[in-house]
C-alpha positions in Angstrom: 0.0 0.0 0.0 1.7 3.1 -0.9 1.7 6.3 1.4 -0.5 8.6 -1.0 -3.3 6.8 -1.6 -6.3 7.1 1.0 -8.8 4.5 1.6 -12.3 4.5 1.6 -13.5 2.4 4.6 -17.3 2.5 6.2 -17.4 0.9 9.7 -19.9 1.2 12.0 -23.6 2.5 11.9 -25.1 5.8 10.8 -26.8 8.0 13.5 -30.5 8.3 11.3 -30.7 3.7 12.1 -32.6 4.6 15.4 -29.3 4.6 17.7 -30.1 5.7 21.1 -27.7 6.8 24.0 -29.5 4.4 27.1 -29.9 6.2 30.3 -30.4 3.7 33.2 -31.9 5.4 36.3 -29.7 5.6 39.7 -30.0 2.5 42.1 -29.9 4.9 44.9 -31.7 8.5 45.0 -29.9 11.8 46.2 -31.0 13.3 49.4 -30.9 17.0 50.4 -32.3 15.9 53.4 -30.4 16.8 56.7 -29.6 13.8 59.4 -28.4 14.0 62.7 -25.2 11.9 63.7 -27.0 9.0 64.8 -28.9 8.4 61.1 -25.9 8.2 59.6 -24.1 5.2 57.6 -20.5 6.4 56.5 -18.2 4.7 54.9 -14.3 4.6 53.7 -12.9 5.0 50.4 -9.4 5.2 49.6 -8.2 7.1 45.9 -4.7 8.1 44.8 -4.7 11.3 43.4 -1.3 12.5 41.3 0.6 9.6 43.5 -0.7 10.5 46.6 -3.6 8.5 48.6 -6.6 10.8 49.7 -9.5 8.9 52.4 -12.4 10.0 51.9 -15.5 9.6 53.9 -19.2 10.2 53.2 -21.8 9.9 52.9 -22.3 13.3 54.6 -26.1 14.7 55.2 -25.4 17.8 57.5 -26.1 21.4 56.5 -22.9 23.7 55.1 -22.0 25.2 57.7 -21.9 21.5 59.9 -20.4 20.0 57.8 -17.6 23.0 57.7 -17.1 22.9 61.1 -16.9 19.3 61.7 -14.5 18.8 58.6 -12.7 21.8 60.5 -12.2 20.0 63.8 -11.1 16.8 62.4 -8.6 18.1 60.3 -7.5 19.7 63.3 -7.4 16.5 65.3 -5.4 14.6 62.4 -2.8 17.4 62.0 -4.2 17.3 57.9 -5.3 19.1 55.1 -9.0 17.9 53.9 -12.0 19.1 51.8 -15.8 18.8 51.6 -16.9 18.1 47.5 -20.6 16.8 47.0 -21.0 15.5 50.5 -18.2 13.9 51.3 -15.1 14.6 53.4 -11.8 14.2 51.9 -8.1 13.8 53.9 -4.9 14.1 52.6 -3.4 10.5 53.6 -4.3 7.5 54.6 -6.3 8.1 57.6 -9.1 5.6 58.4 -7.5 3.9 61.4 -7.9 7.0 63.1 -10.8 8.9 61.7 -12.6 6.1 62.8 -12.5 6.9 66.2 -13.0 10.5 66.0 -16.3 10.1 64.2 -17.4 7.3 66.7 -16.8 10.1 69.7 -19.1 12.7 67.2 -21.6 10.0 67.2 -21.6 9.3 63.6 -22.2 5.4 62.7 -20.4 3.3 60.3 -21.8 0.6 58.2 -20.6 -3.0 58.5 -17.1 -3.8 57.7 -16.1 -0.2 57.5 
């Protein structure tokens, strides 16, 4: 096949055949409702972001300002840097061991296993 010659090659299906994008609905709905400490089931996640590992833990159902303060006093406790995005708390490092017990003094409850 020489370099200046271009081929003419039809894969795949036109848009007009009756191709849909399919949107399955969430298994689990988003609440805006607000929880006290006791109602809640958290849970730990562990990411790496640009090489370094961030906990994060969540799901949070507080108001703003809470939520602000609490983040504000744990980070305090753990001697970290931390954010609150879409309801959940986020530390820089790997932290569950003793988050764990910091939340358990706040009252907040954990689901099984976590």
């Amino acid at each position: 096949m020489s370099r200046g010659k271009k081929l003419d090659i039809f894969i795949g299906a036109e848009i007009e055949d009756g191709w849909a994008e399919v949107v399955s609905p969430r298994k689990t709905e988003i609440s805006n409702e607000i929880l006290e400490p006791q109602k809640h089931f958290l849970f730990f996640k562990k990411e790496k972001r640009n090489g370094n590992t961030v906990t994060l833990v969540g799901e949070f159902y507080l108001t703003q300002n809470d939520a602000e303060a609490t983040l504000k006093t744990l980070k305090k406790k753990l001697g970290c840097g931390g954010t609150l995005k879409e309801g959940w708390m986020e530390f820089q490092g790997e932290l569950k061991e003793k988050l764990r017990p910091l939340l358990l003094e706040n009252n907040f409850r954990f689901k099984h296993g976590h």
